[in-house]
C-alpha positions as CSV (number, residue, x, y, z in Angstrom):
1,X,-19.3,-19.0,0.6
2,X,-17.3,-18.8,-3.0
3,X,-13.3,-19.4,-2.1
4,X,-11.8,-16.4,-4.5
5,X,-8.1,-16.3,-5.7
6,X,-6.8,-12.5,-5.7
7,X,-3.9,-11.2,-7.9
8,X,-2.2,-8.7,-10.2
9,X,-1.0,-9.4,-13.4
10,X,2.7,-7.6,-12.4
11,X,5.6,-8.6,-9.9
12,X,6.4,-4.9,-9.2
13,X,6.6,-4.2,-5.9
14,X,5.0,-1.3,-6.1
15,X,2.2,-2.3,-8.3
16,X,-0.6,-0.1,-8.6
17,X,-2.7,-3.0,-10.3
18,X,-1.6,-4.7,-6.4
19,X,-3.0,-1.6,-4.9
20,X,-6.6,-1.7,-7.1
21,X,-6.5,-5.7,-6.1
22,X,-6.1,-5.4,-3.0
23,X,-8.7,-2.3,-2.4
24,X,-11.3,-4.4,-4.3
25,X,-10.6,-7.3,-2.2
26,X,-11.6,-5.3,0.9
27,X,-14.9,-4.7,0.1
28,X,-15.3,-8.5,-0.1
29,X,-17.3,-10.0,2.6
30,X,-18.8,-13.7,3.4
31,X,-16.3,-14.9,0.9
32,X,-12.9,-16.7,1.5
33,X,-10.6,-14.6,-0.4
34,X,-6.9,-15.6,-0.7
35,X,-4.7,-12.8,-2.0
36,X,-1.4,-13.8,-3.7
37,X,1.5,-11.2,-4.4
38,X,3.4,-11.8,-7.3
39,X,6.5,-10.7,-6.5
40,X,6.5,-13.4,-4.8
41,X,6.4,-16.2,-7.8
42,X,9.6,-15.7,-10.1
43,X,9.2,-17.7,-12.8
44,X,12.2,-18.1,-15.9
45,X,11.3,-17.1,-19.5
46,X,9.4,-20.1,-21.0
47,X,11.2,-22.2,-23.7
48,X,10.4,-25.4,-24.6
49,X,14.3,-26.4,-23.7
50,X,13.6,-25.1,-20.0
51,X,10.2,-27.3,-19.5
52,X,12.7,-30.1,-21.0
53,X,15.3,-29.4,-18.5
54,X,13.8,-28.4,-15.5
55,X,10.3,-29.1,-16.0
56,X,7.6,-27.4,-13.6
57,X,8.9,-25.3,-10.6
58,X,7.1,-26.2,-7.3
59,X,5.3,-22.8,-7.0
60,X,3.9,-22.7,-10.5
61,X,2.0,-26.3,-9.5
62,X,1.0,-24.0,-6.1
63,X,-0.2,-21.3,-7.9
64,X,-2.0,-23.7,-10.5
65,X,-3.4,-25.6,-7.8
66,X,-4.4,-22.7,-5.5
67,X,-6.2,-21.1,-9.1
68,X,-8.3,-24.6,-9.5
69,X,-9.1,-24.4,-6.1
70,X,-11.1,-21.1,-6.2
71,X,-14.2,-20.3,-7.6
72,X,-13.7,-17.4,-8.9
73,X,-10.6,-15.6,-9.5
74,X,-10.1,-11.3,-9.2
75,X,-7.6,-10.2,-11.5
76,X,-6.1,-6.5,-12.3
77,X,-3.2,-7.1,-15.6
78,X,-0.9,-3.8,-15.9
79,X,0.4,-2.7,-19.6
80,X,3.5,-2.5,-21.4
81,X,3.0,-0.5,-24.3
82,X,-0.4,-1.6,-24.9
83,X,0.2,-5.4,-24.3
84,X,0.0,-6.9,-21.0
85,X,3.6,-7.3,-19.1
86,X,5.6,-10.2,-20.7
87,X,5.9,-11.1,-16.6
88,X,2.3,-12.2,-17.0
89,X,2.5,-13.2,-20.2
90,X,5.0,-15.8,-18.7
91,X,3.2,-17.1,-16.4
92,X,0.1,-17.4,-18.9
93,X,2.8,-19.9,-20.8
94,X,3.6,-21.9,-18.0
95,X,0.5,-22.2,-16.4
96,X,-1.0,-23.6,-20.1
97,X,1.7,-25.7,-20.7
98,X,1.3,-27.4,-16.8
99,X,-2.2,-27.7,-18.0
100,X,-4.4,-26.3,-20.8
101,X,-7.7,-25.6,-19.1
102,X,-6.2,-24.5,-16.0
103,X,-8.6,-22.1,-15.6
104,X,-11.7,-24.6,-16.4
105,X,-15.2,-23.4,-14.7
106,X,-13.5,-20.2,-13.3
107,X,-15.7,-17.1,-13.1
108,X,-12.5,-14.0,-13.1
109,X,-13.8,-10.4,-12.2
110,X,-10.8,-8.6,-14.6
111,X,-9.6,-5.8,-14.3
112,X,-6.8,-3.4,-15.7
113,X,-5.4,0.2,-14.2
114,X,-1.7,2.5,-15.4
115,X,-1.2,5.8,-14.7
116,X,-2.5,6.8,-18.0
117,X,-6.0,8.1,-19.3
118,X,-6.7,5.1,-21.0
119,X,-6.5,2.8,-17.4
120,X,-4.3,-0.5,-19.0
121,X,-7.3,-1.3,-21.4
122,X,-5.1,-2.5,-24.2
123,X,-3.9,-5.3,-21.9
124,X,-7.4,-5.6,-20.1
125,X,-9.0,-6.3,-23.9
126,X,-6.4,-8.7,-24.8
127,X,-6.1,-10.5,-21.5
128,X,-10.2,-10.9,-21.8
129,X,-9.8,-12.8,-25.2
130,X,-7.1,-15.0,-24.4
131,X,-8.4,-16.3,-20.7
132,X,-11.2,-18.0,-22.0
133,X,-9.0,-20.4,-23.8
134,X,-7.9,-21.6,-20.7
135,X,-11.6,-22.2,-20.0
136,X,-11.9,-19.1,-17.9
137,X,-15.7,-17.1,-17.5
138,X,-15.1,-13.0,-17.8
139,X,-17.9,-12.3,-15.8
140,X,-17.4,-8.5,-15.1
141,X,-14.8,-6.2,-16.5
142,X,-13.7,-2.8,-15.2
143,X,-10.7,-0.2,-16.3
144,X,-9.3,2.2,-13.8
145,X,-8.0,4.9,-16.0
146,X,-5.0,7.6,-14.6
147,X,-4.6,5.9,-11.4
148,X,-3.0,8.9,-9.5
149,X,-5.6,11.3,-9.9
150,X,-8.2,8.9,-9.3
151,X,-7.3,6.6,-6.6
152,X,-6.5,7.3,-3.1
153,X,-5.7,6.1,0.6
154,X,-9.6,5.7,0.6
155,X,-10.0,3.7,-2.7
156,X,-11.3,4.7,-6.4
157,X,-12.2,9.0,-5.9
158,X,-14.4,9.3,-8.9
159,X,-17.7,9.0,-8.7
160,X,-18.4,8.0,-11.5
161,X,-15.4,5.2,-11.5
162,X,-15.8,4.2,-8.2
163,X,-19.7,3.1,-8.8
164,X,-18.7,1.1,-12.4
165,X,-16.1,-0.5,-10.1
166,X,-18.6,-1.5,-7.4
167,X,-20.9,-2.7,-10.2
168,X,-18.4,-5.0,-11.8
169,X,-17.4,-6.6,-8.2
170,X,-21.1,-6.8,-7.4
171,X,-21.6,-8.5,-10.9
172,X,-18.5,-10.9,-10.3
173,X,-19.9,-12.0,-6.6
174,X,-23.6,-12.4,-8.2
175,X,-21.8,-15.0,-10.6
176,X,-20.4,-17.1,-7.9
177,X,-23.7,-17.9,-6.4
């Protein structure tokens, strides 16, 4: 049994990339899956004078610590004009300055949705080159694209989407083995 970290990129309240988190999560099983909600973590703007000053707030070691602790880690990063949010870009920054390879041997099932036809994938392509510098594995990738239409109160709608969805989860689990 793989312990797996759960969380969105975004400290919206009324995150869709939550919503897609926490859908995939449910179809989870024989795996001990800790969901975290963002909202949840403030974290100030990084600056080198406020690591000087205050140094490292006592969640940003929990959430480093609860991330070294999984196995794997399921991720869904929403966009702001094409980039992901500078909310997770933030925490990126402090989590790599608390400690480089924070992500060291961590297999992360990523994924990205907005309410556009493209699904977040100019975050989703960006956040996939920079994790691995943390020492993170992208082991299975998937982009839900106009959320609205194709997401419901029973999950992913499409088809087509919902089976690319299952196969990336599926591929993710398979890793953890």
């Amino acid at each position: 049994m793989a312990a797996i970290l759960a969380l969105a990129g975004s400290n919206s309240s009324t995150s869709i990339n939550y919503k897609l988190v926490q859908h995939t999560v449910s179809m989870v099983d024989n795996n001990d899956v800790q969901v975290m909600d963002m909202v949840r973590y403030p974290f100030p703007m990084y600056s080198e004078d406020e690591e000087r000053q205050n140094g490292f707030s006592n969640s940003l070691i929990e959430l480093k610590n609860d991330i070294q602790a999984a196995n794997g880690l399921i991720l869904s990063v929403n966009e702001h004009n094409g980039n992901p949010s500078a909310y997770f870009k933030n925490v990126l920054d402090w989590l790599s300055r608390l400690e480089r390879k924070f992500l060291a041997d961590t297999k992360v099932l990523l994924m990205s949705t907005s309410p556009g036809k493209r699904g977040g994938v100019g975050a989703l392509g960006i956040v996939e080159q920079l994790l691995p510098r943390f020492g993170a594995e992208i082991t299975a990738t998937f982009s839900l694209p106009s959320f609205h239409e194709n997401f419901g109160s029973d999950g992913i709608v499409d088809h087509e989407l919902k089976s690319s969805h299952q196969e990336a989860l599926a591929t993710f689990l398979e890793s953890l083995k």
